[in-house]
C-alpha positions, -999 to +999 in steps of 0.1 A: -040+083+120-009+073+100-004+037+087+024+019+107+043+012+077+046+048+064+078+055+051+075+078+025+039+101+028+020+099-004+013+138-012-018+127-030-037+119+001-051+155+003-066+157-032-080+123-029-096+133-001-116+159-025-126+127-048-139+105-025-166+121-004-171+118+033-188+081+040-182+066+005-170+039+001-135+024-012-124-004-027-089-009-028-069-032-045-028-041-038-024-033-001+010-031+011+020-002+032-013+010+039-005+050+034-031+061+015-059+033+031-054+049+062-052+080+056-087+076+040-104+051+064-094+077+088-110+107+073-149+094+075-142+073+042-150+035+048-125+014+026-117-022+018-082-027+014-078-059-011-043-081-013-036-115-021-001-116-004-014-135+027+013-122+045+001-090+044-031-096+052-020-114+082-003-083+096-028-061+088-053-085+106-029-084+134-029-049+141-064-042+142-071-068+164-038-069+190-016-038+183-009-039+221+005-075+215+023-067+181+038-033+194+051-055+228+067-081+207+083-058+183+098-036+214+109-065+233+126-082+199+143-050+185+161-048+215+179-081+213+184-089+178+214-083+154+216-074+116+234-113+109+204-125+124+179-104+109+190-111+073+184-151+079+149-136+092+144-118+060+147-150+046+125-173+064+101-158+090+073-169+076+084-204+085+077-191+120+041-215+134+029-183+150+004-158+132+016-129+157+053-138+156+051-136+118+029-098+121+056-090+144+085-094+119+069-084+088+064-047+109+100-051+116+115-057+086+094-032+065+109-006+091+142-019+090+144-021+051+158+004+027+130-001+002+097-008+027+093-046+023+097-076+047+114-100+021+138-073-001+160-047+012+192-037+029+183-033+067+196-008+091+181-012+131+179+029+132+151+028+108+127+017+138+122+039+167+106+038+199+079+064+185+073+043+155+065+013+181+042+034+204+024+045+175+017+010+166+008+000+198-018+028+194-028+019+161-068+022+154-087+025+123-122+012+127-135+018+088-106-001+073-113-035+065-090-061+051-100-083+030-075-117+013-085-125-020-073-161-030-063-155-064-030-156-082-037-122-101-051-092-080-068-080-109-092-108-106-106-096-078-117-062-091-151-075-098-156-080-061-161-044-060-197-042-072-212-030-037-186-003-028-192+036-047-151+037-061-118+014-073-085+026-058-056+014-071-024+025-054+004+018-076+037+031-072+061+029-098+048+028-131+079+003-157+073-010-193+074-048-179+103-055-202+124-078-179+097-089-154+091-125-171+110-152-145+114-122-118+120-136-082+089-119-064+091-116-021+057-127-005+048-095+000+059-080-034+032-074-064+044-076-102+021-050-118+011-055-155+009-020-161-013-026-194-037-056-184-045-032-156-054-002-175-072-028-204-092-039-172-098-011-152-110+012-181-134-013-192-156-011-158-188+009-153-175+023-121-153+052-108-120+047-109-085+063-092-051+053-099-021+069-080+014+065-099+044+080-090+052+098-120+062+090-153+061+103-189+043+074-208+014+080-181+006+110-199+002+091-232-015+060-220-041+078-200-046+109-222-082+103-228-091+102-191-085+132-161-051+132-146-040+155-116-004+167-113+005+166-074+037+184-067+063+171-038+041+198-011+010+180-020-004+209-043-016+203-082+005+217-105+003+223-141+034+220-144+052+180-158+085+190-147+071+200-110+046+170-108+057+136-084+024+118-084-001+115-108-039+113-100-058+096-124-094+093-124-126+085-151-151+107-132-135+144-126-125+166-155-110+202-150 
C-alpha cells in the first residue's frame, strides 16, 4: 500500500524496513505525506504517525475511516472545478464547516500542487488522475494510527513516545534556519529547527531514525552517530556524490 499523497517515493523505505523489525513499533513525528508511514504500517510494522497541523490530521482521519466518501467527493469535484477557482480554495478551504469537504480538498490540492502541499504551490489539474482517486478510494492501512498533538512545537511531543520500541523523524530538506524568523507558514507546513531537533533527539534513551534528503553539513553534525548513504535506486552507497537520502540512526553501526 502506497500513501495517497505520494509524490515523490522516498528510496529509504527499503533500508528502513531492515531497521525496524517486523511488529515493532514506530513513533513518528511530523506527518505530512505519509510516504514512509505507510509504507511501514504496511509491512507488519505498527506506527503512530504524530502532527500537530490539525489539518492533516483531519485528512488522515478521513481516509481511514471514509475513503469511499473522500475518493467520491474528490472525483465528483475535480471534474467541475477550474484553476481561478482553485487558487481562492488554496486560500481558504479550511473555512469550509465540513470535516470531509476540508479532507476532500486538502487531497486535492496536495495532488494538484507543484511542491505537495494544500496551502503553497503552483497547481496544475493533470497532477490528479483517475488512478490516483481509485487508489484512494481503496485506501487501507489498519496498523497506522494518527495521532494530533496540541502543541505549538512538534518536538514537544517526542516524550509521548515512551511506550513505542523507535522515534522516526521524516524530515526532508535539511537548511541552516538563517531566514526562517517571521516566515509565513501554510497549515499544513512545519518549520524545522534543524538544531533543537538534533539537541533533543540525541539526548533520549531510545532508538532513533532521521531521514534527510541530503546535505553536506549532515555529515558533520551527525558524525558521531551511524549514517546510511541511499542512492536515487534505493541502494546504500559509499559513495557522497551518489547518495540522495541520508539514514541516520543511534543504534546500527557498519
Amino acid at each position: 500500500m502506497r500513501s495517497p499523497l505520494q509524490i515523490r517515493p522516498s528510496k529509504a523505505l527499503n533500508e528502513l524496513k531492515k531497521l525496524f523489525p517486523k511488529n515493532s513499533k514506530i513513533s513518528s513525528f511530523f506527518l505530512h505525506d505519509g510516504v514512509l508511514e505507510v509504507g511501514l504500517a504496511s509491512s507488519d510494522r505498527i506506527v503512530i504517525a504524530h502532527t500537530n497541523k490539525f489539518s492533516i490530521y483531519e485528512f488522515w482521519k478521513q481516509i481511514k475511516e471514509n475513503p469511499v466518501t473522500i475518493a467520491s467527493m474528490v472525483d465528483f469535484i475535480n471534474k467541475k472545478i477550474t484553476i481561478p477557482e482553485l487558487y481562492i480554495l488554496q486560500d481558504n478551504w479550511l473555512q469550509y464547516s465540513d470535516s470531509a469537504q476540508r479532507a476532500t480538498f486538502f487531497y486535492m490540492l496536495c495532488r494538484y500542487s507543484d511542491v505537495g502541499y494544500a496551502s503553497h504551490g503552483n497547481l496544475d489539474k493533470k497532477r490528479l488522475s483517475a488512478l490516483h482517486i481509485s487508489k484512494l478510494k481503496k485506501f487501507k492501512c489498519d496498523d497506522l494510527y494518527i495521532l494530533f498533538d496540541q502543541c505549538q512545537d512538534m518536538t514537544d511531543a517526542f516524550v509521548t513516545a515512551k511506550e513505542t520500541d523507535y522515534i522516526l523523524l521524516p524530515i526532508g530538506d535539511f537548511s541552516y534556519n538563517l531566514f526562517e524568523k517571521g516566515k509565513s507558514v501554510g497549515p499544513d507546513m512545519y518549520i524545522f529547527e534543524h538544531n533543537k531537533i538534533k539537541n533533543l533527539i540525541t539526548g533520549f534513551d531510545k532508538k532513533w531514525v532521521m531521514v534527510y534528503n541530503t546535505h553536506p553539513a549532515l555529515f558533520k553534525i551527525y558524525k558521531n552517530y551511524n549514517i546510511i548513504m541511499i542512492d536515487k535506486y534505493g541502494n546504500k552507497t559509499n559513495k557522497k556524490d551518489n547518495c540522495t537520502e541520508l539514514i541516520i540512526n543511534n543504534f546500527v553501526f557498519f
